[in-house]
C-alpha angles and dihedrals in degrees: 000000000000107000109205103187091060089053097048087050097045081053085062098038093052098036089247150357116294115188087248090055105047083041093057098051087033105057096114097052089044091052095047093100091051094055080062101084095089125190093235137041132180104262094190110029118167113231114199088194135024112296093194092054076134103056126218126276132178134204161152086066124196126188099271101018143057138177121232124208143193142134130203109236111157093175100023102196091035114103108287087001085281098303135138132233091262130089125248132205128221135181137229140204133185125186152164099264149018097262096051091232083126106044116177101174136030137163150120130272135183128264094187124159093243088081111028098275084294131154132199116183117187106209108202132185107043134141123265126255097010137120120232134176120233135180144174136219140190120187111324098329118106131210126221110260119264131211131215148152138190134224150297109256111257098253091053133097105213102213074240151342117218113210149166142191129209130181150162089036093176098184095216102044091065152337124274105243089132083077083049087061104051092045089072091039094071098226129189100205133017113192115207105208097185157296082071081163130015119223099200117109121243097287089160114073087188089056114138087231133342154237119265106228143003122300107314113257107140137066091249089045088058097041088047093049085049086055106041080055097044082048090080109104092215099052099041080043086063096040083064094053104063132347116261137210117229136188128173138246126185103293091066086072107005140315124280090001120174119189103293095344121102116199087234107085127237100028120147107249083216092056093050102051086056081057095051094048092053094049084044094055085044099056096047092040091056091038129074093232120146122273087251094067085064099134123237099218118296093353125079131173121212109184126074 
């Protein structure tokens, strides 16, 4: 189990908190996703709502692999998106063409509790610089259909490459109309450079819309804020055209952040790197990155 109060008093006893450190006295909070991969996952569960109210997406393309993504969330802002404590399983497909009379990839992955009801599926041995279709299911519950496509080979030179970059989508200062735009622009590729999500609570009564809940802490906060953002027809539309790259920036944790040190003073370095670990699992939990971009705790690495 994590035992809070050693790590607080190793804090005191080594002047701050070291990655070793925090990982060391961290090591069961930084293995609970693994724990996730259960032996057993429901094969026919009964959904009374959509499960797939936030759409698929897929990202950080090669140019013979992809990551799929999708998460089950019948009632997205409802405690664990209104899911139970079981996994669940859900199957895949990938194929030539729109319709899947030409698959090329099938299998089953894992919605377990452990990760949100998330599931990333690493599609390996495709060919380079194509776009394929791709789709999910559990139980009798379908998903929309997704598009995606890998890379040029790297010793090759595409005719072109079509992209675009968003960032700083805070989801009560406008609509996202923006996404609206690049659906009917047939990208390849969208970057996400950051403040994907904003942590902050409604302060603006005059907001065009606002944020579901207080200032985001926990890891259900986080996942909740993800999903009332994903929720937006128009961004989890454009996750479904093209797969998209993302990195983060601060908003995804907390503004201004630096390391272990919050802009608000007087915060517990042992406190905030909680924090961080539960925005972390978030993020890689709502964003089709690659299984080896799992965090351990509060630490997460993006690139390949």
């Amino acid at each position: 189990m994590f035992d809070y109060k050693r790590l607080q008093e190793a804090v005191r006893s080594e002047n701050g908190v070291s990655r070793r450190l925090f990982l060391s006295y961290g090591a069961a909070l930084s293995t609970l996703p693994l724990m996730g991969r259960a032996s057993w996952a429901d094969p026919s569960p009964v959904f009374q709502k959509d499960p797939f109210s936030l759409g698929v997406a897929s990202g950080d393309p090669d140019s013979n692999s992809v990551i799929l993504w999708t998460r089950l969330a019948p009632e997205p802002l409802a405690p664990h998106a209104g899911m139970g404590p079981q996994a669940v399983a859900v199957t895949w497909e990938v194929a030539d063409d729109e319709g899947f009379t030409k698959p090329v990839a099938s299998g089953t992955a894992q919605a377990t509790p452990q990760l949100g009801h998330t599931v990333h599926v690493e599609v390996k041995g495709l060919k380079p610089d194509r776009w394929y279709w791709y789709r999910f299911q559990a139980g009798d519950a379908k998903s929309p259909v997704g598009r995606t496509r890998t890379m040029p080979l790297e010793s090759e030179m595409p005719e072109q490459l079509k992209f675009a970059f968003a960032s700083c989508q805070h989801y009560e200062s406008g609509l996202y109309t923006a996404y609206e735009q690049m659906a009917q622009d047939d990208l390849d590729l969208v970057f996400h450079l950051g403040d994907y999500i904003y942590e902050r609570e409604n302060r603006n009564k005059k907001a065009i819309r606002a944020h579901f809940g207080p200032e985001i802490e926990t890891l259900e906060h986080y996942r909740t804020r993800h999903s009332q953002y994903r929720s937006d027809p128009l961004l989890h539309g454009m996750h479904a055209k093209c797969p998209w790259m993302v990195t983060w920036d601060d908003h995804e944790f907390d503004n201004n952040c630096a390391n272990d040190i919050s802009e608000e003073s007087q915060v517990d370095p042992v406190d905030f790197l909680l924090r961080r670990a539960n925005a972390y699992q978030a993020y890689y939990e709502m964003m089709p990155l690659r299984p080896k971009s799992l965090p351990q705790g509060p630490h997460m690495q993006l690139y390949r």
